[in-house]
N, CA, C and O of each residue as an XYZ file, in Angstrom:
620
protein
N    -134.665     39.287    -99.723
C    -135.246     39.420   -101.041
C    -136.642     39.981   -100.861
O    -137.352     39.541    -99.957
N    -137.144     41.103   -101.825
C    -138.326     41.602   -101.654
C    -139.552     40.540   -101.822
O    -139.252     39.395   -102.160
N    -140.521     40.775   -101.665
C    -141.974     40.073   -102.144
C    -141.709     39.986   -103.624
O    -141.573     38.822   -104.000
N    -141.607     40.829   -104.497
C    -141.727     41.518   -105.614
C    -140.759     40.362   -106.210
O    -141.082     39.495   -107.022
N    -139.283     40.595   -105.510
C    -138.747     39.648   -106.603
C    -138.516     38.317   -106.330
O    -137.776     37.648   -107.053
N    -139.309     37.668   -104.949
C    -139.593     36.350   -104.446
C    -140.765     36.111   -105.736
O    -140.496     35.285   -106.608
N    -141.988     36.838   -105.786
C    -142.744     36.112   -106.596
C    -142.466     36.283   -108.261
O    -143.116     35.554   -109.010
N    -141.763     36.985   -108.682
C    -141.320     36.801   -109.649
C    -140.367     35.746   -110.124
O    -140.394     35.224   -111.238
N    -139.376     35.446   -108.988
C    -138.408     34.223   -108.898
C    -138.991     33.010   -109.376
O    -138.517     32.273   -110.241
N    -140.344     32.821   -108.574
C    -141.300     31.679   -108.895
C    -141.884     31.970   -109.867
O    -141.845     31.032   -110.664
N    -142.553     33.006   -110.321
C    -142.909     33.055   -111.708
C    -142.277     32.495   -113.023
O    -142.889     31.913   -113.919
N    -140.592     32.850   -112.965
C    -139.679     32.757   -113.813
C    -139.489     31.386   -113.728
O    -139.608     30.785   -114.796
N    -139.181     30.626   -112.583
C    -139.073     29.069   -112.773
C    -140.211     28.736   -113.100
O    -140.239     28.077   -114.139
N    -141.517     28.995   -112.458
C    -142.631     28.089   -113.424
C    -142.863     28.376   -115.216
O    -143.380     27.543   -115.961
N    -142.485     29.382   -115.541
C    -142.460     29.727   -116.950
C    -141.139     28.523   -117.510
O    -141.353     27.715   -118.413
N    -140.018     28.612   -116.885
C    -139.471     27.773   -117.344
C    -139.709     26.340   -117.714
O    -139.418     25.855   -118.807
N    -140.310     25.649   -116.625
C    -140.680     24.669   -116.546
C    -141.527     24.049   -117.534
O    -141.379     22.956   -118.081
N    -142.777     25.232   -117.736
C    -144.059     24.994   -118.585
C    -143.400     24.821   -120.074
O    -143.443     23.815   -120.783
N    -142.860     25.917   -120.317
C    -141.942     26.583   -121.764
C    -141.595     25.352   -122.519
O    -141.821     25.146   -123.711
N    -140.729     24.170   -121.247
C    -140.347     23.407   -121.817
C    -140.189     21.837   -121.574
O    -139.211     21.124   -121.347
N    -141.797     21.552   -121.741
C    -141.834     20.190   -121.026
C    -141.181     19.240   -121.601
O    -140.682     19.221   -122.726
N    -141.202     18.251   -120.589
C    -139.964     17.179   -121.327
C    -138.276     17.275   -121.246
O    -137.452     16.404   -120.966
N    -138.164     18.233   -121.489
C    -136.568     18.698   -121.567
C    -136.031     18.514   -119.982
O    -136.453     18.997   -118.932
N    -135.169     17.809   -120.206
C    -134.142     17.851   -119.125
C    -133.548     19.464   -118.236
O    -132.820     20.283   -118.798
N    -133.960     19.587   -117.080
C    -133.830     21.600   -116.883
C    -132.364     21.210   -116.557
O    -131.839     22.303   -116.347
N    -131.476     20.320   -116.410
C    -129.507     20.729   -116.385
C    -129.415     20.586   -118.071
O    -128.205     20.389   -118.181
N    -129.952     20.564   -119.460
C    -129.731     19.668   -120.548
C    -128.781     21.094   -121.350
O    -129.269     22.136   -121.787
N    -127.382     20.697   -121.337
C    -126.341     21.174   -122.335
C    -126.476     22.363   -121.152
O    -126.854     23.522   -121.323
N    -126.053     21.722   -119.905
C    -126.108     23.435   -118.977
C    -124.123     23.340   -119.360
O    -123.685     22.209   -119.574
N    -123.311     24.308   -119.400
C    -122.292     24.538   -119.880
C    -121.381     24.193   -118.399
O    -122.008     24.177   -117.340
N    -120.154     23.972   -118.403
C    -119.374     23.583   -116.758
C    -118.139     24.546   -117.227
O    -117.846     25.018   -118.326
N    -117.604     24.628   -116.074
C    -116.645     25.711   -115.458
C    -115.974     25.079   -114.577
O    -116.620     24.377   -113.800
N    -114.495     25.140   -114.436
C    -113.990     24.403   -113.115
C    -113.914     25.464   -112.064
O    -113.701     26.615   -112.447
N    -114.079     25.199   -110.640
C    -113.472     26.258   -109.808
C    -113.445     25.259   -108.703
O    -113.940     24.155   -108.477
N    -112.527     26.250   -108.012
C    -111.540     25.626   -106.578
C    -111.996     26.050   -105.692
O    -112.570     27.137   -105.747
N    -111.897     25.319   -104.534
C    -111.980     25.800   -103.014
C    -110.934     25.536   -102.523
O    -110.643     24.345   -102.414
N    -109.935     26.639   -102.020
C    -108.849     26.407   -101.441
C    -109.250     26.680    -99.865
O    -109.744     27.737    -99.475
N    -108.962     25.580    -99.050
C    -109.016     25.581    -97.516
C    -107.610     25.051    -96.669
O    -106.592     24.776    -97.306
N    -107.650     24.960    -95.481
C    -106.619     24.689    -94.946
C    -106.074     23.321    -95.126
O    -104.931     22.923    -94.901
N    -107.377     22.507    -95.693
C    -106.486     21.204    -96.231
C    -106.566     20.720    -97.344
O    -106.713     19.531    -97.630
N    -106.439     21.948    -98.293
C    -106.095     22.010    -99.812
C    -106.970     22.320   -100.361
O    -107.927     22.971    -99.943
N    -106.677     21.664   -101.987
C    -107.849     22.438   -102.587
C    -108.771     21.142   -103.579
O    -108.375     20.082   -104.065
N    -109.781     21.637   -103.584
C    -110.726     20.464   -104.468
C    -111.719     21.450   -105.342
O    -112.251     22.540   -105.131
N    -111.689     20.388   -106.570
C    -112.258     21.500   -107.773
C    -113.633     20.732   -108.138
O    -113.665     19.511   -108.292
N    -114.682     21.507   -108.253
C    -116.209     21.660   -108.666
C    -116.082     21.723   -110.400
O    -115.219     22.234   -111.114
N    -116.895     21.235   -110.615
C    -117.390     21.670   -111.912
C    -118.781     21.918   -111.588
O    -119.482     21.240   -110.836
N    -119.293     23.545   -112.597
C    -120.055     24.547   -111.723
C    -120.810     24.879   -113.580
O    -120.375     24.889   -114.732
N    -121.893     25.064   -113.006
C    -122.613     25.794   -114.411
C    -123.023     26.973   -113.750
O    -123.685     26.808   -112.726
N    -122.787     28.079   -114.096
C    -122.726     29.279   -114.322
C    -124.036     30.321   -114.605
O    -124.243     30.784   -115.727
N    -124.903     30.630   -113.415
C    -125.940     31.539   -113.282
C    -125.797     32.958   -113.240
O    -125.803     33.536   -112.153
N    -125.669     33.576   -114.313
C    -125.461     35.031   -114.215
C    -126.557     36.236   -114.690
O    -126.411     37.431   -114.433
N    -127.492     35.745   -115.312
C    -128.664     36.418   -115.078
C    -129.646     36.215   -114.847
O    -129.895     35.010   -114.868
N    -130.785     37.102   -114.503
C    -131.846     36.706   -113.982
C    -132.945     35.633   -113.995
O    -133.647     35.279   -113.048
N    -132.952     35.077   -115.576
C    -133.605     34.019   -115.404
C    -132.926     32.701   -115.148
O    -133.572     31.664   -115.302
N    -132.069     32.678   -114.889
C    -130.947     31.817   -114.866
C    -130.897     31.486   -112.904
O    -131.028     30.458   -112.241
N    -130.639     32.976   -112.531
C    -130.238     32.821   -111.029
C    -131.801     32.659   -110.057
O    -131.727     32.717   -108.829
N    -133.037     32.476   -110.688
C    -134.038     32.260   -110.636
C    -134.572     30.693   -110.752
O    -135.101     29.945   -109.929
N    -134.268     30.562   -111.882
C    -134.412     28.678   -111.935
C    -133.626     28.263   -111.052
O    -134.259     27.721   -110.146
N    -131.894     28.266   -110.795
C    -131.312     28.245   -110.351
C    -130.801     26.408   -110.161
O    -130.631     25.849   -111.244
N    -130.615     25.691   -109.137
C    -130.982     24.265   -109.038
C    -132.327     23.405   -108.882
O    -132.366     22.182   -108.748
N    -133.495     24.336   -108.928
C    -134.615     23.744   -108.754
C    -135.188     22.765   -109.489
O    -135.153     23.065   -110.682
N    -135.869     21.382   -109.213
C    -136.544     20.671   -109.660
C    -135.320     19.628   -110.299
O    -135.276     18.894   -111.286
N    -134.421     19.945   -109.271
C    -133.059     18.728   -109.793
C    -133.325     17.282   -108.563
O    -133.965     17.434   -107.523
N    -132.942     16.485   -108.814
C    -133.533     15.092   -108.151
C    -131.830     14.815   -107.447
O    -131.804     14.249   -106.354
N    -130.275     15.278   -108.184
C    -129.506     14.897   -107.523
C    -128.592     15.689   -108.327
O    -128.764     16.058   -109.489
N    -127.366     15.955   -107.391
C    -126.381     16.694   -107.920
C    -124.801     15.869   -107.166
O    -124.460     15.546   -106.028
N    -124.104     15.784   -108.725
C    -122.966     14.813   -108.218
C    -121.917     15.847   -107.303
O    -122.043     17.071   -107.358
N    -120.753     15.096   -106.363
C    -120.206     15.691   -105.072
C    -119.257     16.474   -105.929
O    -118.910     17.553   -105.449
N    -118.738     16.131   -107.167
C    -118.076     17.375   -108.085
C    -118.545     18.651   -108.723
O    -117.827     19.541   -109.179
N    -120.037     18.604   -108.682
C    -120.877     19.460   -109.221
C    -121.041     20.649   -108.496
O    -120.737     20.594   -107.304
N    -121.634     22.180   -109.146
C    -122.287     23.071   -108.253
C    -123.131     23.984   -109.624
O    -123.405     23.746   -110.801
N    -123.347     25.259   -108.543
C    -123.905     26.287   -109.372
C    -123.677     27.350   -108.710
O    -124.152     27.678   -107.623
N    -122.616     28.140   -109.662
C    -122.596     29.539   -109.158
C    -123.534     30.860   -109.533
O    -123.813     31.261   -110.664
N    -123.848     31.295   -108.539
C    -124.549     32.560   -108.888
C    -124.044     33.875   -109.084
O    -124.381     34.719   -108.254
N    -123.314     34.207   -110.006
C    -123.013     35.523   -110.083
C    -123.813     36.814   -110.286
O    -124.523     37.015   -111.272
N    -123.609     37.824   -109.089
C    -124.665     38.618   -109.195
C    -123.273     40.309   -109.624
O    -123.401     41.533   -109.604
N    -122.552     39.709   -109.826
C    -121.658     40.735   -110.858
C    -121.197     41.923   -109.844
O    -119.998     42.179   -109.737
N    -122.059     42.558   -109.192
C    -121.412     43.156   -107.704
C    -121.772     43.149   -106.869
O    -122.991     42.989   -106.928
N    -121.293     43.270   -105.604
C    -121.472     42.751   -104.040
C    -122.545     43.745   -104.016
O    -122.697     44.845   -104.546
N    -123.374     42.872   -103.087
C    -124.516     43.059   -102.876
C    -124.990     42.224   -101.327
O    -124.120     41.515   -100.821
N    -126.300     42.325   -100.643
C    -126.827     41.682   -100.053
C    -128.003     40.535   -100.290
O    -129.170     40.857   -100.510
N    -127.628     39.380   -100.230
C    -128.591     38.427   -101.282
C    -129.370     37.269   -100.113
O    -128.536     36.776    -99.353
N    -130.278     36.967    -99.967
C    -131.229     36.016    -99.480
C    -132.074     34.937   -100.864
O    -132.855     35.240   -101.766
N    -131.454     33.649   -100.453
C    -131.794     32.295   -101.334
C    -132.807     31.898   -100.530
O    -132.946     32.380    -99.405
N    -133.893     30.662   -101.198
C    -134.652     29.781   -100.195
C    -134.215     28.545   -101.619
O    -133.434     28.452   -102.566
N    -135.379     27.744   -100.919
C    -135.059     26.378   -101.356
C    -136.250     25.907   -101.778
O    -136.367     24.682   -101.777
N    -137.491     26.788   -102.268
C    -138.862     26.363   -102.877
C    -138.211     25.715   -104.562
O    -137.417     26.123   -105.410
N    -139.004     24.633   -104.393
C    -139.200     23.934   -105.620
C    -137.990     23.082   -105.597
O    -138.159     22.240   -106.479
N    -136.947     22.910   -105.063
C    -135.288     22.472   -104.443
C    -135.025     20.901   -103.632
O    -134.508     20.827   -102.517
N    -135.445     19.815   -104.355
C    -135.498     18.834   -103.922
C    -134.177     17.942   -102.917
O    -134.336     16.832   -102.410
N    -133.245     18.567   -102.854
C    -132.167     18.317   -102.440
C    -131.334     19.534   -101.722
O    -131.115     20.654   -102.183
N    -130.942     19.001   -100.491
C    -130.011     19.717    -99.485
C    -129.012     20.117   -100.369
O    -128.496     19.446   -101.263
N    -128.700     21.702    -99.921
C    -127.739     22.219   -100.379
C    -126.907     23.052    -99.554
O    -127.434     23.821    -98.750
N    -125.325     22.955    -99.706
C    -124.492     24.007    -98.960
C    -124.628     24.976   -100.098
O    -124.584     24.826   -101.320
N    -124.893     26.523    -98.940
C    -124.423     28.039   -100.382
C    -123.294     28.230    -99.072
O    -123.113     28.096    -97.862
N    -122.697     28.663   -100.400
C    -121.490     29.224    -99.830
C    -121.231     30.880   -100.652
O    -120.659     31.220   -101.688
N    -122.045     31.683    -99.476
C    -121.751     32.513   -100.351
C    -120.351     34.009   -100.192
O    -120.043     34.479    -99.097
N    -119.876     34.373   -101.217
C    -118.422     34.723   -101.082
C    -118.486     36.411   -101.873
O    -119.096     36.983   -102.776
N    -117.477     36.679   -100.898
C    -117.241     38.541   -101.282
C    -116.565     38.613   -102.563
O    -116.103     37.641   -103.161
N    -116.526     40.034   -103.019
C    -115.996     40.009   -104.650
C    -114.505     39.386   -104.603
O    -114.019     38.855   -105.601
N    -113.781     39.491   -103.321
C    -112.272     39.260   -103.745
C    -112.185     37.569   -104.110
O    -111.249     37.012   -104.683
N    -113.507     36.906   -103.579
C    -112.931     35.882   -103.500
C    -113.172     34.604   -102.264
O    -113.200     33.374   -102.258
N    -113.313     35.663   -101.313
C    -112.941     35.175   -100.015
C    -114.487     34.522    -99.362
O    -115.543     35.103    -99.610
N    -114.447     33.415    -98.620
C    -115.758     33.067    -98.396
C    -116.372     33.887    -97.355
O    -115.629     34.174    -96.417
N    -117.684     34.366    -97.316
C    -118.320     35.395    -95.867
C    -119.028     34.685    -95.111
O    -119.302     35.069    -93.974
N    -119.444     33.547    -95.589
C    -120.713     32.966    -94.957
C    -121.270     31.418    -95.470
O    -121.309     31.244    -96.688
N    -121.662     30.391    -94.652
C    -122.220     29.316    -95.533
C    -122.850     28.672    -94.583
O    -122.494     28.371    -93.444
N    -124.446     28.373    -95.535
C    -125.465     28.022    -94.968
C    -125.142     26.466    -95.299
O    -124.877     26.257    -96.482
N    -125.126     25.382    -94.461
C    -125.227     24.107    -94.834
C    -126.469     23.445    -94.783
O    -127.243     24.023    -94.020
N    -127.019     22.275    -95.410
C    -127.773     21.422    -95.438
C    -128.991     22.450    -95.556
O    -130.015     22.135    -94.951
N    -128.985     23.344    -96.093
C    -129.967     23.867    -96.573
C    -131.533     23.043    -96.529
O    -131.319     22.109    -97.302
N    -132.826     22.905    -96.095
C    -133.901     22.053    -96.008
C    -134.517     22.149    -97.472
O    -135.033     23.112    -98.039
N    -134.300     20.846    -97.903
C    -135.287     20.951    -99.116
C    -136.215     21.241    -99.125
O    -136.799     20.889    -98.100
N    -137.142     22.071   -100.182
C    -138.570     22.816   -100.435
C    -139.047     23.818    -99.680
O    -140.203     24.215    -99.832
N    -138.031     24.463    -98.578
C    -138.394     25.368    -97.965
C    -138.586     27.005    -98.158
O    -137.532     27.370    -98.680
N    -139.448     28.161    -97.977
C    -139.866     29.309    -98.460
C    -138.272     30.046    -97.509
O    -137.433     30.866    -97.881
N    -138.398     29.445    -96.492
C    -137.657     30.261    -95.120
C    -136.177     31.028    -95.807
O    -135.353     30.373    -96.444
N    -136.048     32.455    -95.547
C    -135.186     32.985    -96.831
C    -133.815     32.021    -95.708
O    -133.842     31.419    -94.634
N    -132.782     32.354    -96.729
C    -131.436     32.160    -96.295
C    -130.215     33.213    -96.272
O    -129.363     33.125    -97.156
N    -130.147     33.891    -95.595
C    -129.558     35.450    -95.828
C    -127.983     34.980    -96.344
O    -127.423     33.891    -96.219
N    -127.594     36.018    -96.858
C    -125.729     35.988    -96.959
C    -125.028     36.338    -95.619
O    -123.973     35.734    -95.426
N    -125.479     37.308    -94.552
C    -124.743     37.558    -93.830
C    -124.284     39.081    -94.171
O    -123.754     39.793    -93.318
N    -124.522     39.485    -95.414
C    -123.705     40.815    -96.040
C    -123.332     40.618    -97.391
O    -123.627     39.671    -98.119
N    -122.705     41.540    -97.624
C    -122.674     41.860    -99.036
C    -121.666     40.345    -99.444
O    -120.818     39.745    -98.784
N    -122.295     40.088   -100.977
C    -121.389     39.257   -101.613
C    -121.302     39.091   -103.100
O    -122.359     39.329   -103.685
N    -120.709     38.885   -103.535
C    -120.547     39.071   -104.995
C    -120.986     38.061   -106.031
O    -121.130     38.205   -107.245
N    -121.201     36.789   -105.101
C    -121.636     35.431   -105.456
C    -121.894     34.321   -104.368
O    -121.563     34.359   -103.183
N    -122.496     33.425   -104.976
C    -123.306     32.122   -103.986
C    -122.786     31.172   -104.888
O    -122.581     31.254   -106.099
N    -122.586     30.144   -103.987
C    -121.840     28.827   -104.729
C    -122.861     27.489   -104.100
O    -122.829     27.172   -102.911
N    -123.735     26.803   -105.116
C    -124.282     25.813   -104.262
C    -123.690     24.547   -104.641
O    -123.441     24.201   -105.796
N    -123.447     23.764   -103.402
C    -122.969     22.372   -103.932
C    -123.533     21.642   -103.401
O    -124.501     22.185   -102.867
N    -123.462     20.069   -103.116
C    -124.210     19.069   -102.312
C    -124.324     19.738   -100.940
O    -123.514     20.512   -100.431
N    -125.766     19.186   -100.311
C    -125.618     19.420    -98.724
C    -124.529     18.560    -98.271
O    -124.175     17.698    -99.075
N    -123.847     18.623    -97.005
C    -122.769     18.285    -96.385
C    -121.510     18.103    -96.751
O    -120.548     17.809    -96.043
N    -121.575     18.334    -98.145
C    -119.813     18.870    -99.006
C    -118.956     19.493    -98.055
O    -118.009     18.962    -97.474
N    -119.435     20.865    -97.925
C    -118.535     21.581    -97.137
C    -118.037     21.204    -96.091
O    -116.880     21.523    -95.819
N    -118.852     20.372    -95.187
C    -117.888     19.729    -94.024
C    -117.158     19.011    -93.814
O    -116.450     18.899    -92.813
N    -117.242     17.978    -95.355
C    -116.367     16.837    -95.655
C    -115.269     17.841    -95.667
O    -114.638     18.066    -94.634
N    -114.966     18.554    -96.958
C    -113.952     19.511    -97.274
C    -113.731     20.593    -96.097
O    -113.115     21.615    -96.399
N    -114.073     20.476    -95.117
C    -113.577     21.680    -94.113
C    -113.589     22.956    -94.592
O    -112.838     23.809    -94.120
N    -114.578     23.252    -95.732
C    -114.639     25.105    -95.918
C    -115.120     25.694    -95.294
O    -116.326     25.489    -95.153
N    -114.523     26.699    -94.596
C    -114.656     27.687    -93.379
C    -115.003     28.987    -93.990
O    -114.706     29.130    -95.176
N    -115.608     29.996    -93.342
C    -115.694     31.360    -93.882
C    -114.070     32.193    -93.806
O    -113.450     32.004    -92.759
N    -113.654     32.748    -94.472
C    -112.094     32.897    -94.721
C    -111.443     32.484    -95.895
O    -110.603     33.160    -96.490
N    -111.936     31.086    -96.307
C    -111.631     30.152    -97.647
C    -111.879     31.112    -98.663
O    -112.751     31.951    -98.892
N    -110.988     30.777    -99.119
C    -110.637     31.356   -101.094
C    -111.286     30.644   -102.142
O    -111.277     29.439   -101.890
N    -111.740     30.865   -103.016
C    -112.806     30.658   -104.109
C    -111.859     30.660   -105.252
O    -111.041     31.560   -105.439
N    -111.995     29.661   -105.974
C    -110.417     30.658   -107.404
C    -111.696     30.088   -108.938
O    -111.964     29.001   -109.449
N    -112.015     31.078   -109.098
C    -112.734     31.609   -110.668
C    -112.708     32.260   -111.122
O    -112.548     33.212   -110.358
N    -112.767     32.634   -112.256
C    -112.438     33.483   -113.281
C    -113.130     34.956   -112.984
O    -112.576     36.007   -113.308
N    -114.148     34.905   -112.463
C    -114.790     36.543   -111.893
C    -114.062     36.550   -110.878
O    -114.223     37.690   -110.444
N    -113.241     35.939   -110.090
C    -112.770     36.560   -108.914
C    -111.160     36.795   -109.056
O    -110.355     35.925   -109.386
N    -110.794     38.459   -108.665
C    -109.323     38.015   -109.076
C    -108.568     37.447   -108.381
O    -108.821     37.150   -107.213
N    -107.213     37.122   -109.134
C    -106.477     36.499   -108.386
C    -105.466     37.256   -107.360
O    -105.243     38.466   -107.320
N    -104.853     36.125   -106.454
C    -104.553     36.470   -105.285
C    -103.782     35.467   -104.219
O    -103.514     35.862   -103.084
């Protein structure tokens, strides 16, 4: 991620923040089910849905806890090369982030809370999926794993 749109990232969450004190930042966030299909089945997230910029900017920040059914997907609409950090991010997070078909490319686990240090994709991807830190290992999702949501087709 450039300088340019690292400090804008932070710009956009602190505007958020200020905009609206008091308010709960998950309050009436909308859910989505999606699957992770792995070699020992499949288990479904309920996911609120980041698809534009000020959105994939706030992102999970300044959340205190996120339940083991929960996530947040980032849809960046086409594959691309994407680098996350974890400023302002009080809680470990797995990204799991996945190519347009679907398919997982890469996943950073236990992500360090509050850290600047970027987190690359590995390569192009079409989306980032964050869920609890150490989810993914409970669930055995491997890079290879299938993603099943509505932006991704089926297969």
């Amino acid at each position: 991620m450039s300088q340019s749109a690292i400090d804008r990232r932070a710009l956009l969450a602190g505007l958020a923040v200020f905009a609206a004190p008091g308010l709960p930042l998950a309050a009436a966030a909308a859910l989505e089910p999606l699957e992770i299909v792995t070699a020992k089945g499949r288990t479904t997230f309920m996911v609120e849905i980041a698809d534009d910029d000020r959105e994939r900017a706030q992102g999970l920040m300044y959340r205190r806890s996120l339940a083991a059914d929960r996530g947040m997907l980032f849809d960046f609409k086409t594959e691309r090369s994407v680098s996350f950090w974890m400023r302002n991010t009080y809680i470990p997070l797995d990204m799991i982030f996945i190519r347009a078909d679907g398919r997982i490319r890469s996943i950073a686990r236990n992500t360090t809370p509050m850290s600047d240090q970027g987190v690359p994709s590995g390569g192009p991807v079409r989306a980032v999926l964050e869920i609890p830190g150490g989810r993914a290992a409970e669930l055995g999702v491997l890079p290879g794993d299938r993603v099943v949501h509505r932006i991704f087709p089926r297969g």
